[in-house]
C-alpha positions as CSV (number, residue, x, y, z in Angstrom):
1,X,-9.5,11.6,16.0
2,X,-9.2,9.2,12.5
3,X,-6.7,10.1,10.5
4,X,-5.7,8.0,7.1
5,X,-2.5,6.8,5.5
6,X,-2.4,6.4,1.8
7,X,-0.7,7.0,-1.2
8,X,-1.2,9.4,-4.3
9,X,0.7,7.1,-6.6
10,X,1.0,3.4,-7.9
11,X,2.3,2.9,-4.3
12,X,6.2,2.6,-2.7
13,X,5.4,6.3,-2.2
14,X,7.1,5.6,1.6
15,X,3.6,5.5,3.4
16,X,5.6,2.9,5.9
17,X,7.4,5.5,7.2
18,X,4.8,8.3,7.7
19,X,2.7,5.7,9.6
20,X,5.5,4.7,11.5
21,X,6.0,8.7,12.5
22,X,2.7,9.3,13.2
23,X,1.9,6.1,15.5
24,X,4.2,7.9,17.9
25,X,1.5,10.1,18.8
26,X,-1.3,7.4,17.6
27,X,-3.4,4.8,20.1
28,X,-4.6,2.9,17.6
29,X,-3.2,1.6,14.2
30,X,-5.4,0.1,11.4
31,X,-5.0,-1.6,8.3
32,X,-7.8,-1.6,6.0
33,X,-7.3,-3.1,3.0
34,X,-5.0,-5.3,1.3
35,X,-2.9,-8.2,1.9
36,X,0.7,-9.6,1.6
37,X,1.5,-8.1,-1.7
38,X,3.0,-5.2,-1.0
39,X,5.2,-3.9,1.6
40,X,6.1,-1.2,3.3
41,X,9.6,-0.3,4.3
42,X,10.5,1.0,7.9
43,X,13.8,2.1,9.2
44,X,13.8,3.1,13.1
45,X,15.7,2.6,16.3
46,X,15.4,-1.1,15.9
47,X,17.0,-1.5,12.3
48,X,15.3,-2.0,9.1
49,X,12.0,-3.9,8.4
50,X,9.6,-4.8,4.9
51,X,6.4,-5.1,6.5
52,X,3.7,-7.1,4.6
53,X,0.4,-7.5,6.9
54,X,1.7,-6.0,10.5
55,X,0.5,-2.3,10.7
56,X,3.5,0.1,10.8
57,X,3.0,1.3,14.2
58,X,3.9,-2.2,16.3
59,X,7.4,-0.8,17.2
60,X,5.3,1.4,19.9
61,X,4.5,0.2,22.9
62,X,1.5,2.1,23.6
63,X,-0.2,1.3,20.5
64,X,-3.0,-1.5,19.4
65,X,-2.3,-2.9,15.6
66,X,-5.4,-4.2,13.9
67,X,-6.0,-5.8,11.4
68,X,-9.5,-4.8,10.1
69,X,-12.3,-6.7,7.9
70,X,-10.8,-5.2,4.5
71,X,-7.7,-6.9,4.7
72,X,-6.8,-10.4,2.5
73,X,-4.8,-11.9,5.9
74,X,-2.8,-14.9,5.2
75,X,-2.2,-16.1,8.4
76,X,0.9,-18.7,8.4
77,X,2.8,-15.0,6.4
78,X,1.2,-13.0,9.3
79,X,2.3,-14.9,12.0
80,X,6.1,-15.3,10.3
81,X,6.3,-12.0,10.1
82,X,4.9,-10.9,13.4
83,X,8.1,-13.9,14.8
84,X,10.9,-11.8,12.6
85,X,10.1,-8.6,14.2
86,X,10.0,-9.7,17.9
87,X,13.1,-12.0,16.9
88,X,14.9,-8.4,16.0
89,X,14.2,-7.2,19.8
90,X,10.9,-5.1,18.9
91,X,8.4,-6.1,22.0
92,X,5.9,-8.3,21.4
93,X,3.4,-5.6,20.0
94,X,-0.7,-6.0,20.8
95,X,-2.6,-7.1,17.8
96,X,-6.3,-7.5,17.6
97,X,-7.8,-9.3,14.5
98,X,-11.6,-8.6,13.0
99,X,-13.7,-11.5,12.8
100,X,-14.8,-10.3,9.8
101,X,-11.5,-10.4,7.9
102,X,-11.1,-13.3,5.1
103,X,-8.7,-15.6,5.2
104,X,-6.2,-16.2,2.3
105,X,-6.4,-19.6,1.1
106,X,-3.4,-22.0,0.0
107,X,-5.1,-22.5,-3.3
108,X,-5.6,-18.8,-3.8
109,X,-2.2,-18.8,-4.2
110,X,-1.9,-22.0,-6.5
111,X,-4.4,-20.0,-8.5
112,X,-2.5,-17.0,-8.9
113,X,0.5,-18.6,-9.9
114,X,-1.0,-21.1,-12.3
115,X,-3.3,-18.5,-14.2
116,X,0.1,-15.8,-14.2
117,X,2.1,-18.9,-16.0
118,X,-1.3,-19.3,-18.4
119,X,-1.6,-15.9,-19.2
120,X,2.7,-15.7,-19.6
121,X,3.7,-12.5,-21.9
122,X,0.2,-11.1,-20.8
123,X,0.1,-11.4,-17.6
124,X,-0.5,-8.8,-15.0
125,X,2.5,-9.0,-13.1
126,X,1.0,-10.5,-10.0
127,X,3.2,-11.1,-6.9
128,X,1.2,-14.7,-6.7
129,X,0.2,-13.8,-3.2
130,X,-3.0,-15.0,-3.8
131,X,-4.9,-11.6,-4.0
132,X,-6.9,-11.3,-6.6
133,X,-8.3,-15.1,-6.5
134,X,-9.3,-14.1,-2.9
135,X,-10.7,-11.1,-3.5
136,X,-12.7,-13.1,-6.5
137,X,-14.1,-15.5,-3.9
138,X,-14.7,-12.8,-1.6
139,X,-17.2,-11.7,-3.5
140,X,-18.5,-14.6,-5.4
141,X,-19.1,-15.3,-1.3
142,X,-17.3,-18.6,-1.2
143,X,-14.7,-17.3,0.8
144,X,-14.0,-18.1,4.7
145,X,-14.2,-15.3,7.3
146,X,-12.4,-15.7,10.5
147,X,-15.2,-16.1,12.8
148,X,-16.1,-19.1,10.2
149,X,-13.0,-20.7,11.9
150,X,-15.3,-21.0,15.2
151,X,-18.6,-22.5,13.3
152,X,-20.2,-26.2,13.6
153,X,-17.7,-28.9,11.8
154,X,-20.7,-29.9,9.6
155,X,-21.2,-26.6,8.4
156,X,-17.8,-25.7,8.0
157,X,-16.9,-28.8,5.7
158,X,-20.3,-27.9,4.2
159,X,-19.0,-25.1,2.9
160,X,-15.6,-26.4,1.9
161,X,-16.8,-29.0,-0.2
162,X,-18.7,-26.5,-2.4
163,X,-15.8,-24.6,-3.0
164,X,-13.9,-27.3,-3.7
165,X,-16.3,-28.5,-6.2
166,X,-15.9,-25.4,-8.0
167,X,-12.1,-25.0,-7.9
168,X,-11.6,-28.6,-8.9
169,X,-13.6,-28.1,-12.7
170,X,-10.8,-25.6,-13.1
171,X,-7.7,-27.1,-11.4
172,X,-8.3,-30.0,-13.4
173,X,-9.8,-28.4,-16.4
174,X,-8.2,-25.2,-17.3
175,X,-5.1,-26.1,-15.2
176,X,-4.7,-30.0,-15.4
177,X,-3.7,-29.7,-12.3
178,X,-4.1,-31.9,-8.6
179,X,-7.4,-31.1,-7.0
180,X,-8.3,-29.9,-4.0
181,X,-9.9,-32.2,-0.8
182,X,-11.7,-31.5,1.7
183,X,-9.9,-32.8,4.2
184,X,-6.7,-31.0,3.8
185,X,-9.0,-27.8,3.6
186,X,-10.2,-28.5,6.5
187,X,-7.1,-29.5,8.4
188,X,-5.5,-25.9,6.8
189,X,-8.2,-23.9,8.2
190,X,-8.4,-25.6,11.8
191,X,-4.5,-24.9,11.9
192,X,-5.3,-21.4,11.6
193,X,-7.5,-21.0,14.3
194,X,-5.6,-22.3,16.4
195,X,-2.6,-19.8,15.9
196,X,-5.1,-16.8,15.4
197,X,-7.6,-17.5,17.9
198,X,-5.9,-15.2,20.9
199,X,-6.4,-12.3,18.8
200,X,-9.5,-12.2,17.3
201,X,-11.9,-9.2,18.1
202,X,-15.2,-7.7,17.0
203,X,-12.9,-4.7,15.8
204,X,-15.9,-2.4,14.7
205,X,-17.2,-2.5,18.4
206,X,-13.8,-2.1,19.6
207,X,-13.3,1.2,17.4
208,X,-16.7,2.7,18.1
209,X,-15.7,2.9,21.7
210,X,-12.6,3.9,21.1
211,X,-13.7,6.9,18.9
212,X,-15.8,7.3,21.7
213,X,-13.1,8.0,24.3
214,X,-11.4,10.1,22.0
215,X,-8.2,8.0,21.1
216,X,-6.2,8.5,18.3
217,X,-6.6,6.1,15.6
218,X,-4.5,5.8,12.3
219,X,-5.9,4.3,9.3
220,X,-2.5,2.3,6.8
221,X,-3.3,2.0,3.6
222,X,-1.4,-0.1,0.8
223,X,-0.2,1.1,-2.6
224,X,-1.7,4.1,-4.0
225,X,-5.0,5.8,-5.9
226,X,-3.6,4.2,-9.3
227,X,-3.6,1.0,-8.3
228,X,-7.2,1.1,-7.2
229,X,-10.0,-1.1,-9.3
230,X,-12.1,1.6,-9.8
231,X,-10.0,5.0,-10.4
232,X,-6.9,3.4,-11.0
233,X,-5.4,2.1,-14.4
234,X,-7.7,-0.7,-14.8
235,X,-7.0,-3.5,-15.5
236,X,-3.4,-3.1,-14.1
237,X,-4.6,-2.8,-11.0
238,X,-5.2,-4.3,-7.1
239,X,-8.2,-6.5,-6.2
240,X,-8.7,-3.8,-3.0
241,X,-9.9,-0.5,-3.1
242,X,-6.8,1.7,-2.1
243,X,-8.8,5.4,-1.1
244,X,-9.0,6.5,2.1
245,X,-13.1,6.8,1.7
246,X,-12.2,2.5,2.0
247,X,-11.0,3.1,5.1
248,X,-14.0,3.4,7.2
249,X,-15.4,0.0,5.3
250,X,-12.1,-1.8,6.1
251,X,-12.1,-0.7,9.5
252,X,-15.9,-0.8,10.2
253,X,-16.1,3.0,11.3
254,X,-19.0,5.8,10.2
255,X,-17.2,7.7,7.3
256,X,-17.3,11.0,8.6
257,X,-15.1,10.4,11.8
258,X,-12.1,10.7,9.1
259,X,-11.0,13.7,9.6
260,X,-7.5,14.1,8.4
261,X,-6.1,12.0,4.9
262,X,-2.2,12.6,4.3
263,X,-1.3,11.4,0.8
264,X,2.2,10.4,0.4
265,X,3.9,11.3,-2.8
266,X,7.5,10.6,-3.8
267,X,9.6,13.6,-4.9
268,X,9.8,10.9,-8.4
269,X,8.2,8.3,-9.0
270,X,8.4,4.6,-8.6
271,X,6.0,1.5,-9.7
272,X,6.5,-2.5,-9.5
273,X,4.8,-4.1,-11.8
274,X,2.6,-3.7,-14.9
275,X,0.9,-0.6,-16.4
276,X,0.8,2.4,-17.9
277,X,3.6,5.2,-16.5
278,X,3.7,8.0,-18.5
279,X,6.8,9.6,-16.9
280,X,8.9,6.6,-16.7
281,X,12.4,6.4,-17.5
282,X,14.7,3.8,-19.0
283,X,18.5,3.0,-19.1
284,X,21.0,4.8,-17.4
285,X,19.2,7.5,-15.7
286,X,16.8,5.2,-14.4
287,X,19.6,2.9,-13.3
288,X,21.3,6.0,-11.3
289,X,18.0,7.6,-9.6
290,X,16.6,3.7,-8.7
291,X,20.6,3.0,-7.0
292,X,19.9,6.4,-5.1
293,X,16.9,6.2,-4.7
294,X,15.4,4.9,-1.3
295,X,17.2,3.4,1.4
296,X,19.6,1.1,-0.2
297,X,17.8,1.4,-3.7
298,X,14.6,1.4,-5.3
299,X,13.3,-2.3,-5.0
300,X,9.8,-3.9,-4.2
301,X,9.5,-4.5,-0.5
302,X,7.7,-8.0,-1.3
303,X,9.3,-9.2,-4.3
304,X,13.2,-7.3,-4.4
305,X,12.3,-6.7,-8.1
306,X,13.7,-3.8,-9.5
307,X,11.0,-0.8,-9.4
308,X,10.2,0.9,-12.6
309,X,11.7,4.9,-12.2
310,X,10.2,8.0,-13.4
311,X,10.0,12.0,-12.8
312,X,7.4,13.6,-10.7
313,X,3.9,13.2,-12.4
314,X,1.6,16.3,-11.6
315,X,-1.1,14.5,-13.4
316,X,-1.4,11.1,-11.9
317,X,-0.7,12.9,-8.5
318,X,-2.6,16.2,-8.7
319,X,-5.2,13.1,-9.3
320,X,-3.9,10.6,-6.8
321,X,-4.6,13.6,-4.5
322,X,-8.0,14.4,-5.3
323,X,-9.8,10.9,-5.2
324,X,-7.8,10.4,-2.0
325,X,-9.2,13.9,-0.6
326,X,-5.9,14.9,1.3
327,X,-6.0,17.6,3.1
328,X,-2.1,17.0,4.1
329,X,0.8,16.0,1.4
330,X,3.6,14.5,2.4
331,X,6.3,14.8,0.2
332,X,9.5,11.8,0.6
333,X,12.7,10.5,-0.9
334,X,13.6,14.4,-1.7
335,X,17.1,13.8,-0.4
336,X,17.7,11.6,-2.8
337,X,17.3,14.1,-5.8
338,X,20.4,16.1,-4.6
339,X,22.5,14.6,-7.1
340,X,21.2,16.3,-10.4
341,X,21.7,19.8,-12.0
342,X,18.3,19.5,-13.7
343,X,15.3,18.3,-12.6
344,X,12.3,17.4,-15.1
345,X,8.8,17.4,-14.1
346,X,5.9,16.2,-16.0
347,X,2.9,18.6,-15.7
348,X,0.9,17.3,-18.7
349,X,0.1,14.7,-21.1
350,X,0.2,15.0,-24.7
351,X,-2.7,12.6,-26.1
352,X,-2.8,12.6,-30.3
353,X,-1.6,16.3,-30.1
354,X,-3.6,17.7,-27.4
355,X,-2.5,18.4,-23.9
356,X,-4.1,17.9,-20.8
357,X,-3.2,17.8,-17.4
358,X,-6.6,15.8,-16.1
359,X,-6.1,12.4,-16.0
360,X,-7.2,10.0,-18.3
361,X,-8.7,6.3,-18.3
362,X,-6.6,3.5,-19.6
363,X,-7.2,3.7,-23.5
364,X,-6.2,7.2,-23.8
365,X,-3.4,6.9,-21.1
366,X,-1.6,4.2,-22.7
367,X,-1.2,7.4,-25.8
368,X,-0.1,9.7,-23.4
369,X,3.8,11.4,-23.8
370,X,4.9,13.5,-21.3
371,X,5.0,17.3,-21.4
372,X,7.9,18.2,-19.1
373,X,9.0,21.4,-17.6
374,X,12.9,21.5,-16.3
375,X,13.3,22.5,-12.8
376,X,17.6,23.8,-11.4
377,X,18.3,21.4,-8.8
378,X,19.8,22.2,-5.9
379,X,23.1,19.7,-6.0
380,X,23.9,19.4,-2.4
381,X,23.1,17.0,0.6
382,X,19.8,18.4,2.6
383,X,19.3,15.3,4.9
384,X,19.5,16.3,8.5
385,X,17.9,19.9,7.7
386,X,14.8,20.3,10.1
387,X,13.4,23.8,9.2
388,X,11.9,24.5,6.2
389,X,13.6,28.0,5.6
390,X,17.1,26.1,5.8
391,X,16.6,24.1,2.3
392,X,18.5,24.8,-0.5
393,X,16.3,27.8,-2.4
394,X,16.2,25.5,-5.6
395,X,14.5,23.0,-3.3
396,X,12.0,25.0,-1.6
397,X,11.3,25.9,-5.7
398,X,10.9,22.3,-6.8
399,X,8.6,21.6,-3.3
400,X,6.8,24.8,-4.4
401,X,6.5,24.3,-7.9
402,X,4.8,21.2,-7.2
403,X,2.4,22.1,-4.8
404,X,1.2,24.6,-7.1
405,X,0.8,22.0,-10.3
406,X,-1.4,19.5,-7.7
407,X,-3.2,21.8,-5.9
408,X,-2.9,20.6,-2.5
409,X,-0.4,21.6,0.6
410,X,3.1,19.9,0.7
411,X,2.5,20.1,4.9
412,X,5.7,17.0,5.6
413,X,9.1,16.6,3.6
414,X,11.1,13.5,3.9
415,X,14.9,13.8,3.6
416,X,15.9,10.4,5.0
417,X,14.7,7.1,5.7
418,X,14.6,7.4,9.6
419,X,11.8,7.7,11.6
420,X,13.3,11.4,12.3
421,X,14.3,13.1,9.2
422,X,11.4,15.2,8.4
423,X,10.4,18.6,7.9
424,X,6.9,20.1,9.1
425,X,6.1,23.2,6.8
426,X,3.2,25.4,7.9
427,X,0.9,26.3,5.1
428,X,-1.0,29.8,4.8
């Protein structure tokens, strides 16, 4: 059985955690799409990690991580990271890589960080990772695959010298900066085989048979419907689709062996970087919920910046939901509310005196206010609860309440950041 990780949101919805819960009972864990930009955050037996590239389901033994042909892999972070875990004590995990994925090239990040410093007060608030110049060359099909790694030298530094006949006009152009040679290309890329060679695996072929024998196979997704370049708030967005339907692309499976999609939604919400948030909030109570909020506070996994805090959105996640096509919700960081008498919830947008509670493209959704309803909150500690019945009956409202405005069945509650705290609700 497939079943998919993703988030409803603009990401740091906790999908980490899920993924890490669910590869407990997974063979197989996939990521799909993506690269180094974001991160997720696990806390388990073995401490506290910010995963970047590594699926969240290496602290199993029984499991396979993979990397699939969706992903942006930057090998030299991959490999770092993949050395801090096993330096924390977590066994070495098994890792197969597609020989399809594309490589993340050191001038994709030069790139991103001299065009973010060009563009300055309008920039998109990139982490420089080098995503979207990679995700530009992927398909202006310049970039380098893997399995390029293993071609004819000829050919290779073929190739390399038309890219680098195109990067230079702008390096040197648009950026008056150093260009690029071929031979330090090439000497980059030959340094990456040789750390990723052990790994590399014709991963479609690997999960046909695998579907085949009936193993359990997790699909990880990074940061959320929002933040994807189609449906999302364009052009605040990733250079990666970030839907489950991407899944079976990123992986290399048929679409319909997908047979379970659990969106994550937080119980507020959260966003790093730029773009429209209807429901965010500012000054003091944003600086209380984001110091609550999480495990240790509400701060990007990749770049520590402060995340920008808001109330649950019914709109952007009743969305989220439906694009994603969850048939489970699971619903984190509710412990965290347990400090407030009043809860609000945003359950429509008011756009030039009209409400609506569909959500909108970018021109009308940077108009939006948010309509709010006030929910009683439930002002007590409920982490370490593990049934349902025994929350707070303020909580169960606020879970139920929400459920209703979305549409789709709140089945897992978060309320804590281990691997353990978490409530399985039955849904009629």
């Amino acid at each position: 059985m497939v079943r998919a990780v993703v988030g409803a949101n603009w990401g740091d919805e906790g999908k980490g955690k899920i993924t890490d819960m669910l590869g407990q009972e997974s063979d197989i864990i996939v990521r799909f799409q993506g690269g180094a930009n974001a991160g997720h955050t696990i806390v388990n037996d073995y401490g506290k990690f910010a995963l970047h590239t590594l699926p969240s389901g290496i602290f199993y033994g029984h499991t396979t991580s993979i990397i699939g042909n969706g992903v942006a892999l930057n090998i030299p972070v991959f490999f770092k990271e993949l050395q801090s875990v096993v330096d924390q004590g977590v066994p070495m995990p098994k890792i197969l890589v597609s020989d399809r994925a594309q490589m993340v090239m050191s001038y994709h990040i030069l790139f991103d960080k001299l065009e973010e410093e060009r563009l300055a007060g309008k920039s998109f608030g990139s982490t420089k990772s080098g995503i979207a110049p990679f995700y530009s060359d992927k398909y202006a099909k310049i970039g380098f695959q893997v399995s390029d790694l293993f071609a004819d030298e000829k050919e290779l530094r073929e190739r390399i010298a038309n890219v680098i006949l195109k990067k230079n006009v702008l390096l040197e152009n648009l950026y008056h900066a150093e260009p690029l040679k071929e031979d330090d290309i090439y000497e980059e890329l030959m340094g990456y085989k040789k750390m990723v060679e052990p790994y590399v695996c014709d991963v479609s072929a690997y999960l046909w048979e695998a579907i085949k024998e009936g193993k359990n196979i997790l699909l990880e997704g990074q940061l959320g419907t929002l933040k994807d370049p189609d449906h999302g708030i364009y052009p605040m967005v990733t250079s990666s689709s970030t839907l489950a339907a991407y899944g079976a692309i990123g992986a290399g499976i048929p679409p319909y062996e997908i047979k379970q999609v659990i969106t994550v939604c937080k119980a507020y919400s959260s966003a790093v970087g730029a773009g429209a948030f209807v429901s965010e909030i500012f000054g003091e109570e944003a600086d209380e919920l984001r110091r609550r909020g999480g495990d240790g506070g509400e701060y990007g996994a990749t770049t520590g910046r402060p995340r920008r805090m808001g109330w649950f959105d019914c709109v952007a996640s009743k969305y989220g939901c439906r694009l994603q096509g969850a048939t489970d919700v699971a619903f984190t960081v509710l412990d965290v509310l347990g400090y407030l008498d009043e809860i609000p919830v945003c359950v429509g947008y008011d756009i030039d005196g009209k409400v609506t509670t569909d959500f909108p493209t970018t021109h009308l959704l940077e108009k939006a206010k948010p309509v709010y309803e006030v929910l009683p909150g439930w002002k007590c500690d409920i982490r370490g609860i593990k049934n349902y019945e025994e929350l707070p009956e303020n909580c169960r409202k606020y879970i139920e309440f929400i459920e209703k405005q979305i549409g789709f069945p709140i089945t897992m509650i978060s309320n804590g950041p281990g691997r353990n705290d978490i409530i399985h609700r039955n849904v009629k």
